[in-house]
N, C-alpha and C positions, 0 to 999 in steps of 0.2 A: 058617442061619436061613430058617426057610417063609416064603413071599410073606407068607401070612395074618398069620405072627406081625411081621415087619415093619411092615405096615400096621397093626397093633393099637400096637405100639410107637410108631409116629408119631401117630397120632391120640389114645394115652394121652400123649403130651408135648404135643402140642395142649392138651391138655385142665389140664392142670398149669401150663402157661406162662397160658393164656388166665385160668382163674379165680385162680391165685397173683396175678397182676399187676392183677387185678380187686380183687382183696380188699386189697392194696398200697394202691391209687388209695384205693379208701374209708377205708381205713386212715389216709393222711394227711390227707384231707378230714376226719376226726372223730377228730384228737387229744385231744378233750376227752372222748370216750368210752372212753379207755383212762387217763389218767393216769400215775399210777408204774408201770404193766405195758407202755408203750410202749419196747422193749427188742430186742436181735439177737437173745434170747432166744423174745420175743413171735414174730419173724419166721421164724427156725429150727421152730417149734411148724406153725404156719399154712403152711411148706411143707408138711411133712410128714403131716400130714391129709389136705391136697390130694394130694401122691401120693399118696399109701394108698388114696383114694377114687379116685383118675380111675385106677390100673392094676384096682384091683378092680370098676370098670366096665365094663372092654373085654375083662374075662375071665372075667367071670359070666354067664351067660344070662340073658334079661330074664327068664325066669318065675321063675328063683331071686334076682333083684336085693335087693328088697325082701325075703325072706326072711332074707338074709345080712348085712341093710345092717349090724348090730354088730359082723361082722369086723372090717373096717378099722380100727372104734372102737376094740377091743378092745388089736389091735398098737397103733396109735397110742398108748393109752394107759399100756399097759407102755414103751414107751420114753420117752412124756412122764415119766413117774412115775420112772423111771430117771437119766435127764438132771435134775429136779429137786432128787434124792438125791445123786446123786452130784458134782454141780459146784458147788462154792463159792461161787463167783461168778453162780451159776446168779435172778437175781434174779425168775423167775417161780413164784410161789407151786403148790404141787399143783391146789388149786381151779379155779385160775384157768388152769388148762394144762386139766386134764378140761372147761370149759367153753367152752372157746375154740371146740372143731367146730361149735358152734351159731351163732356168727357165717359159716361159712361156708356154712353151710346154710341160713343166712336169707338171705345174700344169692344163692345160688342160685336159692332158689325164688320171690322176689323176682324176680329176673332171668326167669326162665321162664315166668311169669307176666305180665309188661310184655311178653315176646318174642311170648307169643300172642296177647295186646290187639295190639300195635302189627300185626302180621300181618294181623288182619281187619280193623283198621283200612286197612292199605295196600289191601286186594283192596273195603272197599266207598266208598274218597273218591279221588279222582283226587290230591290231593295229603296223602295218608295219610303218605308220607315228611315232608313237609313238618313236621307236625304231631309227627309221633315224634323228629326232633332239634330239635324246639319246646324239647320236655317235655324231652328230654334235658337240653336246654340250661340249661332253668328249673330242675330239679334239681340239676344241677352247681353253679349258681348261686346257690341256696338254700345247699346243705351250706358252701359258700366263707362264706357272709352272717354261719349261727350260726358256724361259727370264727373268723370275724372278732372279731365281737359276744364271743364267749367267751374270746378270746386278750384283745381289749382292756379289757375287764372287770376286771380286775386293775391296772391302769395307775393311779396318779395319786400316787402316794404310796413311798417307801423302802420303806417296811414292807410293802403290798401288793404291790411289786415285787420284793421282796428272793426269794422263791424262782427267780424268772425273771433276775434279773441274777446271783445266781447259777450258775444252771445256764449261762448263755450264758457266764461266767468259765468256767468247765470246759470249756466245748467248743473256747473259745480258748488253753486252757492247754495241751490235747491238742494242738491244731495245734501252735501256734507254741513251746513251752518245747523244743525242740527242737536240733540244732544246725544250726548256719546254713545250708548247704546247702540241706537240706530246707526252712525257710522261705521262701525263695527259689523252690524249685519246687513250694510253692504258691499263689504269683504265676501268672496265664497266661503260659507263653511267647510265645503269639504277639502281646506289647507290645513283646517286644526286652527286652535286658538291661540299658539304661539304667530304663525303667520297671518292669521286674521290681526292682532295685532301690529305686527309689523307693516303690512299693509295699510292697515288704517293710520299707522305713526307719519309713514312715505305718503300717505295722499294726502293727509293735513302738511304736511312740512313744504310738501312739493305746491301744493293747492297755495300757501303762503305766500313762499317763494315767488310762485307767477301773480299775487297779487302785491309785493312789492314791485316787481317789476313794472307791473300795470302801470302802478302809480307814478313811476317816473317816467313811462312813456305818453302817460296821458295825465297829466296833473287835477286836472276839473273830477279825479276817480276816488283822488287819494281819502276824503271823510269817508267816504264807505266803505273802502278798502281797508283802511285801517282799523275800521269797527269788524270786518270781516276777520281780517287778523286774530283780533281780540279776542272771536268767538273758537276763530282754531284752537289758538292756544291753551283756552279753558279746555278744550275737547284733551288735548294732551297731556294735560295735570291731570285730569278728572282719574278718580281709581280704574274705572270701566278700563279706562284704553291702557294704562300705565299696568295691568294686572300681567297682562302680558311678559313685560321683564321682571316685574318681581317674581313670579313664578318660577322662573329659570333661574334668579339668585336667593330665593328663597328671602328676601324682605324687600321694605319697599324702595324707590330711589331716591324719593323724593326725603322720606321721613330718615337717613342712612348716609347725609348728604358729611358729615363729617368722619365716615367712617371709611376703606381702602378698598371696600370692591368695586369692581368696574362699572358696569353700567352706560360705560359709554357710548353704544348707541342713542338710546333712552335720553340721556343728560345730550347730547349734544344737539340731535335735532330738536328739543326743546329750546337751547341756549341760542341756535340760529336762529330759529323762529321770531324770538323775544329780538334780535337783534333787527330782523328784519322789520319787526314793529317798530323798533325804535327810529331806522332809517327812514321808514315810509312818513315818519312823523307822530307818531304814538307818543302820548303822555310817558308821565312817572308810575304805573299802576306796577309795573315788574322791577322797578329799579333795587329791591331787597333782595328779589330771587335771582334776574339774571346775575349779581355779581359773587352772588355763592353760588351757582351754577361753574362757572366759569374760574373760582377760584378752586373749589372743587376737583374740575377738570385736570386743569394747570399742578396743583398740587398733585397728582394720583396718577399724570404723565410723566412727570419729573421723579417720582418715588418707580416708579418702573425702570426693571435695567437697561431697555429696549425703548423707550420714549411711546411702546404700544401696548395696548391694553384690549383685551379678548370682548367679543361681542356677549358674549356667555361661556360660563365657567367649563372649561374642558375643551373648547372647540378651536379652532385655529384663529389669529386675529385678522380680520379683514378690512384692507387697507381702507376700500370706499368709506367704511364706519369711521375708523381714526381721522380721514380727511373730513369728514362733516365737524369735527371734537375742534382739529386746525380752522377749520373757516371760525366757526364761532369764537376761537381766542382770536384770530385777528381782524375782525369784526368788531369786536369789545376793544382792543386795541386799539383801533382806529378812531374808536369814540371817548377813549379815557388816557390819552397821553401815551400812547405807548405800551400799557400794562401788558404783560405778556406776549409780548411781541419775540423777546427772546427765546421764547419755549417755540416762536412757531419759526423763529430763523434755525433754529436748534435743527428742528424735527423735518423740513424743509432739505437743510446739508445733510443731514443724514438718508432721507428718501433718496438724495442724487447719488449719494457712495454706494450705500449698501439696500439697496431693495429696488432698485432696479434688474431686469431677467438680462441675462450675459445674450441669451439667444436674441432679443428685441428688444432693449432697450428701453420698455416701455417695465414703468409700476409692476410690481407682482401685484397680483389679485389677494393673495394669503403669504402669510407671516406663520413661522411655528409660533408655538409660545414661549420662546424665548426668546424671539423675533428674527429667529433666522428662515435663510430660503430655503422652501421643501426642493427636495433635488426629483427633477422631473412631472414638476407638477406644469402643464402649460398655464399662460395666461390668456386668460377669457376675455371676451371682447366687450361683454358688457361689462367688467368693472373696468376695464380698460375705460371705456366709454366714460364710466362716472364717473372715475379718478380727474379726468379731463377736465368734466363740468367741474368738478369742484377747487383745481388747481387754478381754476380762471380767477376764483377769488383770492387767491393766494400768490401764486405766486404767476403773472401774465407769460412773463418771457419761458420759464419751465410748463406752463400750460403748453404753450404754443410748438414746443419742442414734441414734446409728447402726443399732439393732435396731426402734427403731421408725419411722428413716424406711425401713430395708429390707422391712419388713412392709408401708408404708403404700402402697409404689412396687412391690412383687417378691411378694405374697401370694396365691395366687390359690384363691378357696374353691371347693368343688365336692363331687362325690361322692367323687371322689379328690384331697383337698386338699395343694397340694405352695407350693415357691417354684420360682417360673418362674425361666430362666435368662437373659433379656435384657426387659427392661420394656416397650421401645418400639418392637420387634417381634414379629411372629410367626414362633414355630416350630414347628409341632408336630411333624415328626420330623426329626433329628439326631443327631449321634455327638460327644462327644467326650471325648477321652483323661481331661480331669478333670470333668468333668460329669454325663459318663457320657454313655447311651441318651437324648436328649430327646423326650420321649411328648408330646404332646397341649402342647406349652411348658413340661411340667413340669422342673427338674433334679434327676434324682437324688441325685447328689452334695449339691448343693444346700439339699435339701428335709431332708436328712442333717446337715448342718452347724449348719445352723438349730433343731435341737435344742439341742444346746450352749446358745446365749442364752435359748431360751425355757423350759427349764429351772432356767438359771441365775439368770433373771426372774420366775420362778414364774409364768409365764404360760400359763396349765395349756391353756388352749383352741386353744393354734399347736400346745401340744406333744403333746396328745392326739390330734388332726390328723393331726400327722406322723406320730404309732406306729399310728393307725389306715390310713394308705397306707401304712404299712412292712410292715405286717402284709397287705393288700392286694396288695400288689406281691411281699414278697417268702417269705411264706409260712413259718410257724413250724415247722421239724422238732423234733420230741419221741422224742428215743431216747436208751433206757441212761441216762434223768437228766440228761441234757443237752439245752440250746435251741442251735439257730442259725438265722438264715434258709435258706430253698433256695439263694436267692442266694447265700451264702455259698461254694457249689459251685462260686462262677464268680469269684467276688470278694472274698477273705477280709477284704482292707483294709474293707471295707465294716463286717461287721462289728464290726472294732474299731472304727471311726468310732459306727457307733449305742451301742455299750456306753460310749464315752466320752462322748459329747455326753447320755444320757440322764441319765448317774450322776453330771451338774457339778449337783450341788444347792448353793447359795447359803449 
């Protein structure tokens, strides 16, 4: 290979990389300008123009450029036209393949254009730079606004929502209906493998969760939904996912199910799950395990002095975990005459006496392990938050107590309206494992959670709020007919958290 053609070669993959990954960026800044043709198909097209033009740039001489510029058109075209015919699956219409070069051409000339304003601008103001990542900045900034505005626009209602919480069901059906393993790795590794567990336990449980729900908002969903179920559930018996808590109690939970240690994380999001299948209209395939699940439970609440039992041996007990243990018993209650219905009135009276914080009024976050209040510990806003969601199943009127002093104490409005993670201080940045990233006092998790009840409350203006910082924060991908956040690339449990907290409609 000649130097010459070398350097032509490089400068043509300059040229392909630089405007490909340009036309990407714009690309997901104006998912609303694409709709159903936001696809790997849409992506495949828009390379390949891009090559086509940037090698037929660096080997055309400028006086013949503009004479020839239909070349490229032409190949591109016959193989768009080809690829449309011949792939099945191929979901980009002919039209709409032959028009596509037009968007890369606009934003070229676009771009070359701003390139020569900002230029003269640099050589006649001393601070010309200044002014050109002004405007950059205002434009980036703009295109974010109308997507905002155009993602949330749809929000308020089932029905207006139902094409979008569908598609976010399929993008979660693709991850997770998987076998376990894979679920598991994609958790981030670097939480460790106790939390890569836990994570993957909360994205099947929650991932459920919003597909019962589905099913009662949209009935024509439920036979698949319920086979979706079924496929979670296996994922959570399987050894892969469940190693996790045996690890921490040194056997396993399922094989231990007669014996006193706790486990109740483990056992109870399982025991919800199965209930949830059974709600959504699931056969008899669980009906052995969920009722030693749950007699299990019930038994090993009742044998504790404190009606709580530790998430792991040593550690303090955390309310959110005991409340998933309460939903599942009355859950199974509500389907079997009553059974244990008095362990959850029990545990219920006892939450309102004694484990509520003197300062707020609201659940403690942690229990010692004897089940008393740590003295001076605050309570956090996202188990605040989950405590909520979970009390909706339990008990409506103490939910609703509780969700409006968390609002009244933990709410915090803005441009980016979230729940803060501790009331009666400030943070505005922090880390943590369940929280998440704290930005500005906001919590992620948090602000996440908090959906669930103001959903569940029809309290359209916390919850609009929220999906408008969700959308803010974490940026709606639109491909191949499927939704997820960008976030979701870092944090799947996430996901199934917003698809379940949005879809508890009342």
């Amino acid at each position: 290979m000649s130097d010459d053609t070398l350097i032509k070669s490089i400068v043509a993959t300059w040229r392909i990389c630089k405007w490909f990954f340009g036309q990407m960026l714009m690309f997901y800044l104006t998912p609303y300008l694409w709709e159903d043709y936001y696809s790997t198909g849409t992506i495949i097209l828009m390379f390949l123009y891009t090559a086509a033009y940037a090698i037929y740039w660096e080997n055309i001489s400028k006086e013949k450029r503009l004479g020839l510029l239909w070349c490229p058109y032409v190949i591109y075209s016959v193989i768009a036209v080809i690829l449309c015919l011949a792939i099945s699956r191929w979901s980009i219409p002919i039209w709409f393949a032959l028009l596509l070069p037009l968007y890369g051409a606009l934003l070229v000339t676009c771009s070359k254009i701003l390139r020569k304003y900002f230029r003269k601008l640099g050589k006649q103001y001393k601070l010309g730079w200044l002014v050109k990542y002004a405007a950059l900045a205002v434009f980036l900034v703009s295109l974010k606004s109308v997507c905002v505005s155009w993602e949330c626009s749809q929000h308020g209602s089932p029905d207006r929502e139902k094409e979008d919480i569908f598609a976010r069901r399929d993008y979660l059906s693709d991850k997770m209906i998987a076998i376990p393993q894979d679920v598991l790795n994609e958790m981030p590794s670097s939480i460790g493998e106790q939390f890569q567990g836990e994570w993957a336990l909360y994205s099947c449980s929650m991932f459920s969760a919003a597909l019962v729900n589905i099913s009662c908002l949209y009935p024509e969903t439920r036979t698949e939904n319920i086979h979706n179920i079924d496929s979670l559930i296996q994922i959570v018996i399987s050894p892969e996912l469940r190693r996790y808590d045996a690890m921490r109690w040194y056997e396993d939970p399922l094989e231990t199910l007669d014996g006193n240690v706790s486990h109740i994380s483990y056992l109870s999001h399982l025991a919800w799950m199965i209930c949830g299948y059974k709600r959504a209209g699931g056969g008899t395939k669980y009906d052995k395990l969920l009722p030693s699940l749950c007699e299990t439970m019930n038994r090993r609440i009742l044998n504790s002095k404190t009606l709580n039992l530790p998430t792991y041996p040593g550690e303090s007990i955390y309310v959110p975990d005991m409340l998933v243990a309460i939903v599942a018993l009355k859950q199974y209650a509500d389907m079997n005459k009553g059974k244990y219905r008095p362990t959850v009135r029990k545990w219920v009276e006892r939450a309102q006496k004694q484990w509520t914080d003197d300062n707020t009024g609201l659940l403690v976050s942690f229990l010692q392990e004897d089940g008393t209040q740590y003295d001076g510990v605050p309570v956090k806003g996202s188990y605040s938050a989950l405590n909520c969601y979970y009390l909706t199943y339990i008990d409506a009127d103490f939910a609703k107590k509780q969700y409006e002093t968390l609002k009244s104490l933990f709410w915090k409005n803005g441009i980016v309206p979230g729940l803060k993670e501790y009331y009666n201080r400030t943070c505005h940045l922090g880390l943590d494992i369940d929280a998440g990233p704290i930005l500005f006092e906001l919590s992620p998790s948090g602000t996440a959670f908090m959906t669930g009840a103001a959903t569940y409350f029809n309290d359209a203006e916390i919850r609009n709020g929220i999906l408008t910082t969700a959308e803010i924060a974490g940026h709606t991908i639109r491909i191949n007919g499927k939704h997820h956040y960008f976030l979701a690339n870092i944090a799947l449990v996430g996901e199934s958290i917003m698809l379940a907290m949005r879809t508890h409609f009342n």
